[in-house]
N, C-alpha and C positions, 0 to 999 in steps of 0.2 A: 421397592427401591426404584427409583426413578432412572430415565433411559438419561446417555448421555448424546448430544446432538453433536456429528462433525459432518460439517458440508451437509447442512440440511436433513441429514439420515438420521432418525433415530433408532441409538445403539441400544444393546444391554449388555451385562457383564457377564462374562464368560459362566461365575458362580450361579447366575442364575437362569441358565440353560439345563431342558432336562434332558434326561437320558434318550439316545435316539435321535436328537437333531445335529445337525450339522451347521455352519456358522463360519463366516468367515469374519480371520481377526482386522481390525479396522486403526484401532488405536492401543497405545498404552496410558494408566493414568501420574505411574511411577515411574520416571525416567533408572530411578536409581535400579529396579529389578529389571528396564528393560534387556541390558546386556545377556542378564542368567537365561530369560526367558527366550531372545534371538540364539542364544546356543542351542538352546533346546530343540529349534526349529519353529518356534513358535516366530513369526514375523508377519509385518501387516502383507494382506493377500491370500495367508496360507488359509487353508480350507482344513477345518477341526472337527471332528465327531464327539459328543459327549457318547462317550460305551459304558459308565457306571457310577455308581455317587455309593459311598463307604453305606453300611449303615447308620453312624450316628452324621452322616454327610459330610466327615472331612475324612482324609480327601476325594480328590473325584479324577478317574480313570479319562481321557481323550485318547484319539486318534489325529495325529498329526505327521506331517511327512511320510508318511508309511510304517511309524509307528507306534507302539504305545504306551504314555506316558502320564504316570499322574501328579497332580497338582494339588498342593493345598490351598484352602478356599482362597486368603491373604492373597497368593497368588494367583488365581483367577478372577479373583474380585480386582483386579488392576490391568485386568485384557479388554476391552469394549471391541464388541461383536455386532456382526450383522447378518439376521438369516437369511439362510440359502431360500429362494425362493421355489 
């Protein structure tokens, strides 16, 4: 799947980050789930860990704000991310 560019950065989607990396959130693509998602803690700045992806891969376990929280793909395939360097 193809990166999504804001302010010249090329993102990717949160779904498609593996296990082990960390990522900061950058953009949402769905205004409609951002609300659910900013309760969550999930908001542009914060700094996310992927910790584990289901077996058949939905869903997938993060670390955010201190703690932890899983998501299904739907929903992290509407987070664009940008790694930690």
């Amino acid at each position: 799947m193809l990166g999504h560019s804001f302010e010249g950065i090329m993102m990717k989607r949160l779904s498609d980050i593996g296990v082990g990396h960390t990522v900061v959130i950058k953009s949402f693509e769905n205004n409609d789930i951002f609300l659910k998602l900013m309760e969550m803690g999930c908001v542009p700045g914060e700094k996310v860990r992927v910790e584990q992806v289901a077996p058949l891969g939905d869903p997938i376990a993060i670390t955010v704000s201190g703690y932890n929280l899983s998501l299904r793909l739907d929903e992290a395939r509407n987070i664009f991310v940008e790694e930690v360097a």
